[in-house]
ROKOLSE-28569 format. One record per residue: x, y, z of N, C-alpha, C in turn; chain. Coordinates in pm, 1 decimal, padded with zeros to 6 digits. Each point is the difference from the previous one (the first is absolute). Layout:
<nodes>
+----------+----------+----------+----------+----------+----------+----------+----------+----------+----+
:      n_u :      n_v :      n_w :     ca_u :     ca_v :     ca_w :      c_u :      c_v :      c_w : ch :
+----------+----------+----------+----------+----------+----------+----------+----------+----------+----+
:        X :        Y :        Z :        X :        Y :        Z :        X :        Y :        Z :  A :
...
+----------+----------+----------+----------+----------+----------+----------+----------+----------+----+
</nodes>
This chain:
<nodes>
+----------+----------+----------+----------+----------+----------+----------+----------+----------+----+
:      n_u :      n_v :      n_w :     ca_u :     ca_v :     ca_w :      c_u :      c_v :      c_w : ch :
+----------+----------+----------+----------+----------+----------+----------+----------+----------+----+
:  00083.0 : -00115.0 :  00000.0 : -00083.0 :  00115.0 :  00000.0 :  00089.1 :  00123.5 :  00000.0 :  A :
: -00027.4 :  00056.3 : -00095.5 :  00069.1 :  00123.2 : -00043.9 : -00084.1 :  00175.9 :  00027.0 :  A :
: -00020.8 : -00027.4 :  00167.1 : -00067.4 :  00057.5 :  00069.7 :  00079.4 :  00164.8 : -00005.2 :  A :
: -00011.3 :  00127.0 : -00032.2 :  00056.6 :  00119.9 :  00003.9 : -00057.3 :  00064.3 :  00096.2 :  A :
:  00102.8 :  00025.9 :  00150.1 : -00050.5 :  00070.8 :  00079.9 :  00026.1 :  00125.5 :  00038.1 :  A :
: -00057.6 :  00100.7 : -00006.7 : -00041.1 :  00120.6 : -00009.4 :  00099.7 :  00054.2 :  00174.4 :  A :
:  00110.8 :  00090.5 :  00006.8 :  00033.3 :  00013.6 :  00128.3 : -00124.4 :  00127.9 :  00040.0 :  A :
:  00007.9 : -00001.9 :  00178.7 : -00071.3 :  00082.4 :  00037.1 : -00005.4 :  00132.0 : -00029.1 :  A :
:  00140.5 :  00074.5 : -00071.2 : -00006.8 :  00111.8 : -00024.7 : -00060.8 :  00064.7 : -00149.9 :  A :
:  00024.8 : -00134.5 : -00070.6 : -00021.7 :  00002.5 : -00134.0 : -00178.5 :  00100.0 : -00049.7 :  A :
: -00120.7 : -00001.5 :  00093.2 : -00085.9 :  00061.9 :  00026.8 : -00033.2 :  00138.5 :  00005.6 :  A :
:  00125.2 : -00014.0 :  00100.0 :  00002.6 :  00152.1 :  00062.5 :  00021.0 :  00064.9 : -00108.6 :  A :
:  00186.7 : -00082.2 : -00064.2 :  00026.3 :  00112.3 : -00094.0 : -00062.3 :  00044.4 : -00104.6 :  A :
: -00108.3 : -00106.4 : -00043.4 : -00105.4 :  00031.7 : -00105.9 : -00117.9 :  00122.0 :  00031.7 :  A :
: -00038.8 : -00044.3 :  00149.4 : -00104.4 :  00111.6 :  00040.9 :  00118.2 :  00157.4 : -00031.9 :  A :
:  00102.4 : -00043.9 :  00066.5 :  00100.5 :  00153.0 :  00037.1 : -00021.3 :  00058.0 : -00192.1 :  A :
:  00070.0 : -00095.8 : -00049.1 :  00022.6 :  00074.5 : -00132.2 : -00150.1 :  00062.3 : -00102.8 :  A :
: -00135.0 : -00053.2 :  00046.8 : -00075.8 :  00033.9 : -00065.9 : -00084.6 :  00147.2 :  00105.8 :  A :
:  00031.7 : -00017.1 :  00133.8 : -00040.7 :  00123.5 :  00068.4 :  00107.6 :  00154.9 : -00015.9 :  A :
:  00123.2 : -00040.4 : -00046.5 :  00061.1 :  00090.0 : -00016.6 : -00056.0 :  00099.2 : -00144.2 :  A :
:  00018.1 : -00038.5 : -00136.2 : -00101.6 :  00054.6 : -00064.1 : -00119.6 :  00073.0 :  00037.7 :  A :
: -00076.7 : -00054.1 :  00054.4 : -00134.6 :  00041.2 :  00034.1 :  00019.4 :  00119.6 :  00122.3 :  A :
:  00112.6 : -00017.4 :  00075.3 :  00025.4 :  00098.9 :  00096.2 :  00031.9 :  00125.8 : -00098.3 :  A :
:  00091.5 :  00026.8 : -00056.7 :  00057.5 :  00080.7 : -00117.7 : -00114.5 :  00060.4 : -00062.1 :  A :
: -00116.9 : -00082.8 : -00055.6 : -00080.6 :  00086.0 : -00046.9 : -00101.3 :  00060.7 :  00088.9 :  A :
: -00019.0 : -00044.4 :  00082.9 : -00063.1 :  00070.9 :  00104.8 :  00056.3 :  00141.0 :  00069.3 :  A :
:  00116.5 :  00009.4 :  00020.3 :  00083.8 :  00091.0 :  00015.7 : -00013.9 :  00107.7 : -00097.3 :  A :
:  00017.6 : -00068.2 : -00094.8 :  00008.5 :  00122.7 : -00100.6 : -00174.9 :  00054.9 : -00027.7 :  A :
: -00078.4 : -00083.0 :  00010.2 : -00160.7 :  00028.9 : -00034.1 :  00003.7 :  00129.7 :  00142.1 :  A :
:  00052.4 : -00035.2 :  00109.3 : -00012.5 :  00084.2 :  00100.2 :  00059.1 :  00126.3 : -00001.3 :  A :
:  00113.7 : -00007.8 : -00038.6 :  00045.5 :  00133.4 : -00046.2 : -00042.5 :  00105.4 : -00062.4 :  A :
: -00063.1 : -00128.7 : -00142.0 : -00089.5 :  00122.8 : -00121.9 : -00115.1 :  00045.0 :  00062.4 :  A :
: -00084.3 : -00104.0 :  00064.9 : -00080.4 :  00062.4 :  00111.1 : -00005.5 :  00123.6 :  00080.6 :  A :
:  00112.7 :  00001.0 :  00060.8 :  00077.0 :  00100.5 :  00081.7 :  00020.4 :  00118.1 : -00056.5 :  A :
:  00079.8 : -00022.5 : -00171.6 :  00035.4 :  00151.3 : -00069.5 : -00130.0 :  00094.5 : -00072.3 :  A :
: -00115.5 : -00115.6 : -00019.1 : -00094.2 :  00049.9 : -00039.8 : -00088.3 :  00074.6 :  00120.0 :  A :
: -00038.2 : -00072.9 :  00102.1 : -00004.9 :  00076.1 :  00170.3 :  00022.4 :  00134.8 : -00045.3 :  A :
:  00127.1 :  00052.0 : -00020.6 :  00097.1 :  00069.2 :  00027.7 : -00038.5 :  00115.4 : -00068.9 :  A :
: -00067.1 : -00055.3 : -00128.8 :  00030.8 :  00064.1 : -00106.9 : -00183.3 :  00119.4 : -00011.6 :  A :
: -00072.4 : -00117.4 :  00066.0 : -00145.6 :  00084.7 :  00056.8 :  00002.0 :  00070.0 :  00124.2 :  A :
:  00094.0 : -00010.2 :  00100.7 : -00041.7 :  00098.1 :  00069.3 :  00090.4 :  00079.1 : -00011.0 :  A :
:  00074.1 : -00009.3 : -00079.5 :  00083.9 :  00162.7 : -00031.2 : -00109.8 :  00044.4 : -00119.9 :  A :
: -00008.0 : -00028.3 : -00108.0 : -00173.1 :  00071.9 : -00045.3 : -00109.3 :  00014.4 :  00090.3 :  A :
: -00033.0 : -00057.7 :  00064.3 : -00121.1 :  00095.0 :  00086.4 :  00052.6 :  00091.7 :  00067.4 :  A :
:  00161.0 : -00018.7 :  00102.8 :  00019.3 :  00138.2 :  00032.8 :  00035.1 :  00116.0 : -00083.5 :  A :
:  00027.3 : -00049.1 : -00150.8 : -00017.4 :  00169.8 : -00075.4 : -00095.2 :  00026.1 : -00024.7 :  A :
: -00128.6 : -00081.2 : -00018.7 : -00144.3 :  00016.8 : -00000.9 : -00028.9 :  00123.4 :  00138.0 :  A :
:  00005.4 : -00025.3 :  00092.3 : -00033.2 :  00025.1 :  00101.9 :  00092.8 :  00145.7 :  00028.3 :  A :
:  00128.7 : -00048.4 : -00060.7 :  00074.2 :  00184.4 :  00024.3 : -00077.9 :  00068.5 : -00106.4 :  A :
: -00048.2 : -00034.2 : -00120.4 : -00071.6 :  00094.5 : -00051.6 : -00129.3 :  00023.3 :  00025.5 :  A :
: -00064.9 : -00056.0 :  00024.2 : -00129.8 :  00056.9 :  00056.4 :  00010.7 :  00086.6 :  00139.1 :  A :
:  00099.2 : -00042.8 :  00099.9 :  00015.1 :  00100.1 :  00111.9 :  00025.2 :  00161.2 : -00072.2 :  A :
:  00115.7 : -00028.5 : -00087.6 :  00027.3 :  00192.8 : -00111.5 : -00168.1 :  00032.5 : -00016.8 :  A :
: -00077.5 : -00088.8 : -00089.1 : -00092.5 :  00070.8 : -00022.4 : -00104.6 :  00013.2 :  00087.0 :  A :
:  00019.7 : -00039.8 :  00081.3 : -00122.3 :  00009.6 :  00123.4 :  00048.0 :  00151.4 :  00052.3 :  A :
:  00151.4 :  00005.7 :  00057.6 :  00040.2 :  00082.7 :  00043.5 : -00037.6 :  00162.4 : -00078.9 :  A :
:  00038.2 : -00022.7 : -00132.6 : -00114.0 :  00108.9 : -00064.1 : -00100.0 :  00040.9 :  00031.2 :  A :
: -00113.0 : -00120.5 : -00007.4 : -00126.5 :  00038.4 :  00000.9 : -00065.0 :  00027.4 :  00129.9 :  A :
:  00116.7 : -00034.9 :  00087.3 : -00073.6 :  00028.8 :  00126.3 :  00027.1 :  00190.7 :  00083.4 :  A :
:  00116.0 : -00036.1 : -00092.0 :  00063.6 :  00176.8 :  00024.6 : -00132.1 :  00129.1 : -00084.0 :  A :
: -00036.7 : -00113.1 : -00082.8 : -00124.6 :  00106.1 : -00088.3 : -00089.1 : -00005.4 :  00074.9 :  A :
: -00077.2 : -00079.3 :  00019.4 : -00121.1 : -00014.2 :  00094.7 :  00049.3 :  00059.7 :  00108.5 :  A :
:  00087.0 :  00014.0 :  00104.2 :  00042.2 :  00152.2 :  00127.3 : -00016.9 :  00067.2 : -00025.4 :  A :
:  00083.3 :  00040.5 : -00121.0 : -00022.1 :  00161.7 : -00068.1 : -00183.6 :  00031.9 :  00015.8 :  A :
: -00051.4 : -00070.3 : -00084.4 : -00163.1 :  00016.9 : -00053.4 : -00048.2 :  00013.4 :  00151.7 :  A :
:  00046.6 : -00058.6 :  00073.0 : -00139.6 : -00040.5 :  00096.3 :  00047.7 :  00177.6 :  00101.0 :  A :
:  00136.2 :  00000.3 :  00009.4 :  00048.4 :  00147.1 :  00060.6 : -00053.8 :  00120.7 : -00044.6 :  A :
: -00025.4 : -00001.6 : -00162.7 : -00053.6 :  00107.5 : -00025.2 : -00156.4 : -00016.3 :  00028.4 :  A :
: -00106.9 : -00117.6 : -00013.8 : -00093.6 :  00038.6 : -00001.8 : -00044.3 :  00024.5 :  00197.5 :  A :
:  00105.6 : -00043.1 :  00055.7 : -00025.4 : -00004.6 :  00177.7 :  00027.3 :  00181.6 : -00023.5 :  A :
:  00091.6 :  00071.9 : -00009.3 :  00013.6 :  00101.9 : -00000.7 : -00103.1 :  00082.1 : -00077.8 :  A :
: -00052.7 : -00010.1 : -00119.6 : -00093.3 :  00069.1 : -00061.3 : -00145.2 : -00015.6 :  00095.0 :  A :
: -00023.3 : -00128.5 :  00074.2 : -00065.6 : -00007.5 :  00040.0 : -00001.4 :  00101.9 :  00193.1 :  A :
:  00095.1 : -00001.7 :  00009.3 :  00024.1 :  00069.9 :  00124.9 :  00014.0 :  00166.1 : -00010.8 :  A :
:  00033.5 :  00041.8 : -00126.8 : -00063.2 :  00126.0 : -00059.0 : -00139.6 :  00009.0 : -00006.5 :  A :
: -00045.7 : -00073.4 : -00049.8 : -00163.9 :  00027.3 : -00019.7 : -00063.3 :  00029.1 :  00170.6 :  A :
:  00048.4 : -00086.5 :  00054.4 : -00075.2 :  00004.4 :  00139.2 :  00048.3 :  00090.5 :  00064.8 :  A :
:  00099.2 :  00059.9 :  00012.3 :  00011.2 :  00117.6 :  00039.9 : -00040.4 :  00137.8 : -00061.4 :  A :
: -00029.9 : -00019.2 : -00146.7 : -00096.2 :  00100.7 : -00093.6 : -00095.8 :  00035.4 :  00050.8 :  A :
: -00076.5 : -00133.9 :  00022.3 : -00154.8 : -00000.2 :  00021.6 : -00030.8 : -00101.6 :  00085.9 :  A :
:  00039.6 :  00006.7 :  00117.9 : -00046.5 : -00080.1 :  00093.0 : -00115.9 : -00018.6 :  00030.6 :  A :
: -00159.3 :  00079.0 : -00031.2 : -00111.7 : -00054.3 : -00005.5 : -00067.2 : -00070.7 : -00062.8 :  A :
:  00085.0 :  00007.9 : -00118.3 : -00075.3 : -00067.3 : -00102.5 :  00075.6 : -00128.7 : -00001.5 :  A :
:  00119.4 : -00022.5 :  00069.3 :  00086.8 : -00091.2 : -00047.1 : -00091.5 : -00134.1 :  00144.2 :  A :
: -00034.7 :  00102.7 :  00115.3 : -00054.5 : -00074.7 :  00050.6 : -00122.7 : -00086.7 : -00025.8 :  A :
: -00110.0 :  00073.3 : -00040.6 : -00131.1 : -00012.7 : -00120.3 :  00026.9 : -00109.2 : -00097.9 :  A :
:  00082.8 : -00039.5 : -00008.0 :  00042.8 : -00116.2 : -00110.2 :  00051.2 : -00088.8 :  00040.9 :  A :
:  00080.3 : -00025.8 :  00135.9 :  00016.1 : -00053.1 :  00033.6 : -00093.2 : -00079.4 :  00098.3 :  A :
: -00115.3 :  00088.3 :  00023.7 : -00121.3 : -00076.6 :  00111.6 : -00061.3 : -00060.7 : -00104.3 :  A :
: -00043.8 :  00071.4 : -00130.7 : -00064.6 : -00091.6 : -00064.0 :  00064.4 : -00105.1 : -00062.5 :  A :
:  00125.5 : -00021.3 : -00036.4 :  00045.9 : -00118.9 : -00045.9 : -00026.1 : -00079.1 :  00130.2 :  A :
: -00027.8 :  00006.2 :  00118.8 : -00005.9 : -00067.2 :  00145.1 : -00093.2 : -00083.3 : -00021.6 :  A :
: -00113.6 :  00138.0 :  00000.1 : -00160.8 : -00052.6 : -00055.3 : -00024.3 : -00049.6 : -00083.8 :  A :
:  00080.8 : -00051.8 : -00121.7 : -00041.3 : -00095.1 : -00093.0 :  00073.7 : -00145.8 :  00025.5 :  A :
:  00130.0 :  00013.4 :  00044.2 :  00004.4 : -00098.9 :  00074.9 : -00059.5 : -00141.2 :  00081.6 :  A :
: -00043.3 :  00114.9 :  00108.6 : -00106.2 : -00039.5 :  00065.4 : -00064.0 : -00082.9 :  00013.0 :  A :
: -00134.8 :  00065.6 : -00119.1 : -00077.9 : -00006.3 : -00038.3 : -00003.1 : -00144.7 : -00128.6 :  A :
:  00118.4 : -00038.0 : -00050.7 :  00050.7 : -00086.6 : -00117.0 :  00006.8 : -00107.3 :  00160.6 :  A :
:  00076.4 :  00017.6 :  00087.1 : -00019.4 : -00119.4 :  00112.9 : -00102.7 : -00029.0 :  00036.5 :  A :
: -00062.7 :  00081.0 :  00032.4 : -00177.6 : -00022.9 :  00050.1 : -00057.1 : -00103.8 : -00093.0 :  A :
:  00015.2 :  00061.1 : -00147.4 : -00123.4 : -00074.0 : -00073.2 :  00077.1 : -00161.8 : -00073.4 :  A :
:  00168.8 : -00010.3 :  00027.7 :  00007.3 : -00121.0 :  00010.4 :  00014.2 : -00096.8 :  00101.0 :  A :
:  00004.0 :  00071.5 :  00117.7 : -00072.4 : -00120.5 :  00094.8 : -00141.6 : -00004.9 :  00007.8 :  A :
: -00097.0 :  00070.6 : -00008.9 : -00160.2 : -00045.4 :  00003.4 : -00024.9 : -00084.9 : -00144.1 :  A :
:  00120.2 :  00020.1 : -00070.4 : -00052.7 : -00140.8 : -00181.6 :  00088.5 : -00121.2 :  00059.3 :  A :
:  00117.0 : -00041.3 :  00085.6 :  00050.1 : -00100.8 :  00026.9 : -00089.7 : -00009.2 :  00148.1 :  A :
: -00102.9 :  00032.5 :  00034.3 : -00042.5 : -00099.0 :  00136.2 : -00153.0 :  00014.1 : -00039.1 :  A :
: -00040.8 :  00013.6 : -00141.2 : -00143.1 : -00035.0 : -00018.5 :  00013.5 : -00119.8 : -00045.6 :  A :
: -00139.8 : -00104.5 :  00025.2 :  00015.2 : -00129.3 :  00004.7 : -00027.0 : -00066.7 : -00139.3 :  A :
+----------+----------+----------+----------+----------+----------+----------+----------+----------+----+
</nodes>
């Protein structure tokens, strides 16, 4: 009997030599993984530095706007403080009055 016996290491070195490959590409799949990672969140952070520039614009415009109309508006009331009051009770009174008549339509049955 011309029996061929296999030594105990003979296995290993087969598992060793076919996991080494497969390690290698895994490595490298991880890497490209990694550079691509890399490669989106450095684009979203220029995404994100540019929209902060243009926010930063638009928010400097909208101060401006809202400064002049707080000030134009703080002229007027010192113009005409009766009348400025008069407009202001009745914007109160319509208010109000817009609360009143939507709670008596949300608690009719």
């Amino acid at each position: 009997m011309n029996e061929r016996r296999q030594s105990p290491q003979a296995p290993a070195a087969w598992s060793q030599a076919q996991a080494d490959p497969a390690a290698g590409a895994s490595g490298s799949l991880l890497e490209n993984t990694r550079e691509r990672a890399a490669q989106a969140l450095e684009q979203a952070a220029e995404k994100m530095r540019a929209l902060r520039e243009g926010m930063s614009g638009t928010a400097d415009a909208a101060q401006r706007r809202v400064q002049h109309y707080a000030g134009a508006t703080s002229r007027y009331i010192a113009d005409q403080p009766v009348r400025a009051a008069l407009i202001a009770a009745g914007i109160g009174a319509l208010v109000a009055a817009v609360v009143v008549l939507s709670r008596r339509r949300s608690h009719r049955p």
